[in-house]
Every structure is written in C-alpha cells, then in structure tokens.
C-alpha positions as CSV (number, residue, x, y, z in Angstrom):
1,X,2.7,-20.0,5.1
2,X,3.2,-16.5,4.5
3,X,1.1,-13.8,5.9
4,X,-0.2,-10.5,4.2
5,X,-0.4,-7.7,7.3
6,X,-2.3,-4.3,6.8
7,X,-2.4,-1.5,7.9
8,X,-6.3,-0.2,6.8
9,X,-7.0,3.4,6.6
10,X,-10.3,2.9,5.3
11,X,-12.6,-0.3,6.0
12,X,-16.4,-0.7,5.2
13,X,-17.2,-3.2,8.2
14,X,-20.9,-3.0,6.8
15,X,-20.0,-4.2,3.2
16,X,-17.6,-7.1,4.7
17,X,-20.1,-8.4,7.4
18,X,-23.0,-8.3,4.7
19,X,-21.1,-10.4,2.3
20,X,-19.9,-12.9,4.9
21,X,-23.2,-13.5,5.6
22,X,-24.4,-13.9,2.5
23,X,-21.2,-16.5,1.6
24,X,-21.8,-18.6,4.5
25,X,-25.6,-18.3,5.0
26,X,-25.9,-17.5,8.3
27,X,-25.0,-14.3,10.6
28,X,-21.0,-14.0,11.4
29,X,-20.8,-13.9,14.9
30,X,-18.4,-11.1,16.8
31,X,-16.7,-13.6,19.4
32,X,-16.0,-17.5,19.4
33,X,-16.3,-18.7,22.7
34,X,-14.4,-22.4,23.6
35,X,-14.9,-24.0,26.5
36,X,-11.7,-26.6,27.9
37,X,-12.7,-29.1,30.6
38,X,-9.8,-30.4,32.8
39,X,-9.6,-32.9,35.8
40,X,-8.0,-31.9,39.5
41,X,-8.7,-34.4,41.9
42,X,-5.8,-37.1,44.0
43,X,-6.9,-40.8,44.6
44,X,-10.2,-40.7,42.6
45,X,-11.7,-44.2,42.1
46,X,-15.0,-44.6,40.1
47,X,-15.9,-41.1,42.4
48,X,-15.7,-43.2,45.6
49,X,-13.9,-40.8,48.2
50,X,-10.2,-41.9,49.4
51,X,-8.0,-40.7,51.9
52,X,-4.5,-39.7,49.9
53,X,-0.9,-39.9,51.5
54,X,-1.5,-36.6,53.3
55,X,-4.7,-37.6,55.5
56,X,-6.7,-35.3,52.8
57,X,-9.7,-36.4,51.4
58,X,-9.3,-36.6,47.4
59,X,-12.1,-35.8,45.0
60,X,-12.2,-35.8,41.5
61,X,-13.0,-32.3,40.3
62,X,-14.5,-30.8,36.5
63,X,-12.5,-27.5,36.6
64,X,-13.8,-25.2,33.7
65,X,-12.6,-22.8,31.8
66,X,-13.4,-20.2,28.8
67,X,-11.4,-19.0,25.9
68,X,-12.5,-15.8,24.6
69,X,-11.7,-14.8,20.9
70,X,-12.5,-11.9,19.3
71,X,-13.2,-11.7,15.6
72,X,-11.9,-8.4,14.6
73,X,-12.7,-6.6,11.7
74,X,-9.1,-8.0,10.0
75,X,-10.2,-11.1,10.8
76,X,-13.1,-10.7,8.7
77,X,-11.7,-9.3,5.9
78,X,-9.4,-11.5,5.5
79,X,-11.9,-14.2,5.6
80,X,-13.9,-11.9,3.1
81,X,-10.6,-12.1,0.7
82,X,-9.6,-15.6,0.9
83,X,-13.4,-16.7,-0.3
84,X,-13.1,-14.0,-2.6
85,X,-10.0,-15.4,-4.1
86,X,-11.1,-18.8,-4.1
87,X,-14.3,-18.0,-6.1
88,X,-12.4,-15.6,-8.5
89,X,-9.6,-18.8,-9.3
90,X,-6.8,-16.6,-7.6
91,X,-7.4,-13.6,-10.3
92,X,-7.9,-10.8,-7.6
93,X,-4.2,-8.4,-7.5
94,X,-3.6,-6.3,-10.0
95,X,-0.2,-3.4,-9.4
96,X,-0.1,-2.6,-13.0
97,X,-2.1,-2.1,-16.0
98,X,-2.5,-3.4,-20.1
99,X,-5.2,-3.2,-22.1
100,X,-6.0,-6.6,-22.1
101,X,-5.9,-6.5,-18.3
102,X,-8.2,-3.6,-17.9
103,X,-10.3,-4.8,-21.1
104,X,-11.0,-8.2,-18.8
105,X,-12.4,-6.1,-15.6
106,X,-16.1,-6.9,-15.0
107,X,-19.1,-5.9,-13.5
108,X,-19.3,-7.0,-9.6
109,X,-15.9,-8.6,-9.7
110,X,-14.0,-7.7,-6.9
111,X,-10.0,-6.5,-7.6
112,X,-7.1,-5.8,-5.3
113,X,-5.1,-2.7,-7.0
114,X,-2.1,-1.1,-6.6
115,X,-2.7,2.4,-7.3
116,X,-2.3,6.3,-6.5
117,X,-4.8,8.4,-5.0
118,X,-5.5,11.4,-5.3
119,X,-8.1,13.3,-3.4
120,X,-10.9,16.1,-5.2
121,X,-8.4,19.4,-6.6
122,X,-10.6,21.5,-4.6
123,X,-9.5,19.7,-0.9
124,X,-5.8,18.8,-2.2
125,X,-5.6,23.0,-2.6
126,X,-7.1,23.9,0.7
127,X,-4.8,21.8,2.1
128,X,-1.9,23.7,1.2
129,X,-3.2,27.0,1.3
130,X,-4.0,26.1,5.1
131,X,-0.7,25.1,5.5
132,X,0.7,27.9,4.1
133,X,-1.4,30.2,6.4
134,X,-0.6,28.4,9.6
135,X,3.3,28.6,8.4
136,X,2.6,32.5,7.8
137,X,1.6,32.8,11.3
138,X,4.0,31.0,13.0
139,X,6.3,33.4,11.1
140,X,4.5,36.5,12.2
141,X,4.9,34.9,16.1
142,X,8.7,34.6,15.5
143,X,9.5,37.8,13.5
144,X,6.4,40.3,14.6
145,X,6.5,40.8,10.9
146,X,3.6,40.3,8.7
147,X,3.6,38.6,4.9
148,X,-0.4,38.1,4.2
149,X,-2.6,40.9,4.7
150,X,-5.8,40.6,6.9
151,X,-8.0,40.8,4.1
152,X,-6.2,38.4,1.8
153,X,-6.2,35.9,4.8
154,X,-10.3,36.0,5.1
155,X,-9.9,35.1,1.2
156,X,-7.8,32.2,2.0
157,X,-10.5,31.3,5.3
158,X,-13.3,31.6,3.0
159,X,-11.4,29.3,0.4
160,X,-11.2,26.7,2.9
161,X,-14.4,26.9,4.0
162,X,-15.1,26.5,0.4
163,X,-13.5,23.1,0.2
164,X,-15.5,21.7,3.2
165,X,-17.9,21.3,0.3
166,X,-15.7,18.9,-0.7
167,X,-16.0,16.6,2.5
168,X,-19.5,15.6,1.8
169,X,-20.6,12.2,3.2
170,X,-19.3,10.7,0.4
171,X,-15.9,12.1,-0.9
172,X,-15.2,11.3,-4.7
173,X,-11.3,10.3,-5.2
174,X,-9.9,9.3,-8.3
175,X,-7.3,6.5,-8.4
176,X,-4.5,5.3,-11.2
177,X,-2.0,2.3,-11.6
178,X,1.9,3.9,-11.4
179,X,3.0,2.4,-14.9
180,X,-0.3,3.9,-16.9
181,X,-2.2,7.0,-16.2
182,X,-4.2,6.6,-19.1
183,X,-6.5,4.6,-17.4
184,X,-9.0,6.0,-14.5
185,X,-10.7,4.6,-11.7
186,X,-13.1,6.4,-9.4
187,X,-14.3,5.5,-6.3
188,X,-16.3,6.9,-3.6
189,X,-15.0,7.1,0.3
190,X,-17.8,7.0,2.7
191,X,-16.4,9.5,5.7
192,X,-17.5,7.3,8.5
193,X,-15.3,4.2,7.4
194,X,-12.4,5.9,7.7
195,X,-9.4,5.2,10.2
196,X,-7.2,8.1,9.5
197,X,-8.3,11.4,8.4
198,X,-8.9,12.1,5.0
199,X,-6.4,14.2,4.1
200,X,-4.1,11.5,4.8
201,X,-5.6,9.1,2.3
202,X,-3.4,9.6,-0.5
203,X,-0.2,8.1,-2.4
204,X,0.4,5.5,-3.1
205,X,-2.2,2.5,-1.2
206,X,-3.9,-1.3,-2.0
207,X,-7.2,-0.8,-2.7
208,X,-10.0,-3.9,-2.4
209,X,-12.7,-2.7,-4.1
210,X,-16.2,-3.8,-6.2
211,X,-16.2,-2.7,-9.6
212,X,-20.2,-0.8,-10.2
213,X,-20.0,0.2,-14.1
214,X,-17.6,1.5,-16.8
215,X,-17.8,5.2,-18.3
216,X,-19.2,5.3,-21.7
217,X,-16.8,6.8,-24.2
218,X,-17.9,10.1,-24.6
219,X,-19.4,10.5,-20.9
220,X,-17.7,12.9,-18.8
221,X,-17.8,12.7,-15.2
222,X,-17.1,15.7,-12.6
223,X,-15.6,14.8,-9.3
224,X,-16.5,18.0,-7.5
225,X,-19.6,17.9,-5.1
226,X,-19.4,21.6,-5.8
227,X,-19.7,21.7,-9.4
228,X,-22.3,19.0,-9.3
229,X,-24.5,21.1,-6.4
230,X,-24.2,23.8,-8.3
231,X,-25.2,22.2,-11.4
232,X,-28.1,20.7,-10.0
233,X,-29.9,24.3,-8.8
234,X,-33.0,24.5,-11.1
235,X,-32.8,26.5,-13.8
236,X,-34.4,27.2,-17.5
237,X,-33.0,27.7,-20.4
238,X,-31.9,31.1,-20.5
239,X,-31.0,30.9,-16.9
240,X,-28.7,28.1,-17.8
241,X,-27.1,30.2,-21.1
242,X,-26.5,33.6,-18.6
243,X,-25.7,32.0,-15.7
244,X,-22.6,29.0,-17.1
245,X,-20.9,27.6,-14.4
246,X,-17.3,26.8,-15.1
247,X,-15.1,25.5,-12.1
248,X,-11.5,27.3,-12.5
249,X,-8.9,24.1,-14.1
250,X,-7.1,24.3,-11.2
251,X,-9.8,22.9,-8.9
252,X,-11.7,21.5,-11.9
253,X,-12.3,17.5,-11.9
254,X,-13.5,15.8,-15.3
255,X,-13.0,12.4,-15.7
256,X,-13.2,10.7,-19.0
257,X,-13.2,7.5,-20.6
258,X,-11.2,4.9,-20.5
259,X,-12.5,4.9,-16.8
260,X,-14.6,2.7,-14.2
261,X,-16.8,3.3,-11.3
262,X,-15.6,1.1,-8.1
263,X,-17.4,1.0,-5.0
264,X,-14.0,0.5,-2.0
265,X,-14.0,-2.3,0.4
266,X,-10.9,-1.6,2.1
267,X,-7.9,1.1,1.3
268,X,-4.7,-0.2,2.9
269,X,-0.9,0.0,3.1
C-alpha cells in the first residue's frame, strides 16, 4: 500500500464534511469511540468465589476500557478523495495539459491538478514593494543613511493599503499546468480556510478542486476586486464615457478564453 501525505495550506472543511454527508447519507461524526472488554480475575469458576494459592479471594472481573479516535480533517478528505476516485473510475490527477484532456473537463467533476499559482498582480506587487521598504529601513538603521524619501514612502504605504483591496473574503488567483500556459484556470480562495498566510500560497501546489463553468470565447474576466468595485459604482452613460477606468497592465488582471471557473477543495504540497 502506498500512502499519499499532504501538507494542506488551504482546506474547505465545510465543502468536505457536506459532501461526506451527502455520499454516505448520514452525518460524519468527529470521533469513533471503541470500547475493549477484558477479564482480571484468579480461580473464577462459573462466578462462585475461591480461595487462590495466596489465601486471596479470586473474582472474576469486566475491566473496561475506551479507545478514543479522532477524525481529523485529513482523515476526511481523504475519505472525500478515495470515493471521489472510485465514482470518477480513477480519472481524477491531471500534472499536465492537451487539448483533448482539457476539452474532456466537465461541469461538477472534481480534478486533482498540478499547477502554478499565482496570486491577483495588485497583492503579488505590494508584496515586494513592502519588502523593499522594510529592507530600506533596515538599511537606514545600519548606515544612518536614507534611500526613499518620506514622501515617496507614504506613496509606497498608501500602495499597500491599496492592495488590501485585494484581500477581500474571497481572493481571486489564477492557476496554470507547467507544460502549457495557454490554458487558464481560476479559482476563488475563501480567507478563512486557509492554513498558511496568503502570500505564501503560491508556486508550484496540488489543487483538488470542483470545476463551476467554462469562459465563453469572447468573455473576458477581471481578477481584481478593485477593478470590479470600481466598475460596479453607478454610473450613466456619459459618466461612464468621462470617467473610463483602466487598471495600469502592471496590476491589470484579464483572463480570457480558453479558461474555467473551479471552486478549490483543498490546495496542497
């Protein structure tokens, strides 16, 4: 028997204990308790009392005790993914991509990928230009000289701030197999199922995850919760014509066909 061990950085325990219940029909329970029974006793006869070699009285005895296992969330998933393979005839891992392969994906069938991830431009940017800073000051500390003005560093704060807009409850990240970037896949992380934090949810991972709908070929799709708040202000027509919003490339999103929509089940190493 070989055994598949994980390391989960994100895990939705809500989608996993839902669909356990709904494969086996009844509530999964969080512990399994088993009770052993065992007999103590010296001289026991049909329970009649004896006297044994040491002038002590033997008597049988039912000594009991309880095993106590936990069912941990790993526990379930991996229940989750063996029926999951089962139903699906074993066609579940994917860690590349052909057209044929991604001309087969369906919707609601659940896929174990391979991929890269890559978090919103926006966040990805921060991140270094908050690194940058904090090196900057570590600098200053060392040297007592200074590289970034004051003013330029409230741009760089207020940039940051900026891509907290990013971290909305549900963070958009788009995802694509190593030996094809042609092909996209987007997916949605929910913050409060993550294990690590968010900035380190990128590279190369395994993704288990519910395919929700394919992009139609000439639909675009942004990935910034930015863009897409700011698109979503009311406005009329010539509102709309004076006041164009158009997110700089370097932070800029847009996801095109060929692409799908996944909803994640687990995001692993």
């Amino acid at each position: 028997m070989s055994y598949k061990l994980r390391k989960f950085l994100y895990l939705d325990k809500e989608f996993i204990n839902d669909s356990l219940g709904a494969i086996l029909g009844e509530e999964y329970e969080t512990t399994i308790v088993e009770k052993i029974s065992s007999k103590l006793g010296a001289g026991v006869s049909a329970g009649i009392e004896v006297v044994n070699g040491t002038g002590e009285i033997g008597r049988e005895k039912n000594i009991e005790t309880t095993k106590k296992v936990i069912v941990t969330d790993a526990m379930k998933f991996q229940q989750l993914y063996e029926e999951i393979k089962n139903y699906q005839d074993g066609k579940i891992y994917y860690d590349y991509i052909t057209p044929d392969i991604w001309e087969s994906f369906e919707k609601d069938e659940i896929i174990e990928i391979v991929i890269n991830l890559e978090l919103p431009k926006l966040i990805s940017f921060a991140n270094t230009v908050n690194t940058l800073k904090n090196m900057t000051n570590i600098v200053e500390k060392i040297t007592g000289q200074t590289y970034i003005k004051e003013k330029d560093l409230k741009k760089v704060d207020s940039f940051v701030d900026l891509a907290e807009s990013e971290k909305a409850e549900k963070i958009p990240c788009l995802m694509k197999f190593n030996n094809d970037k042609k092909y996209s896949i987007v997916s949605y992380i929910e913050k409060d199922n993550l294990n690590v934090d968010i900035s380190k949810l990128q590279g190369e991972v395994t993704v288990l995850c519910k395919i929700n709908r394919r992009l139609a070929d000439n639909e675009k799709l942004s990935l910034s919760n930015l863009e897409n708040t700011l698109k979503s202000i009311p406005q009329n027509r010539e509102q709309r014509r004076k006041n164009k919003i158009t997110m700089p490339k370097e932070i800029s999103d847009i996801v095109k066909s060929p692409a799908i929509i996944v909803v994640p089940i687990a995001i692993y190493l």
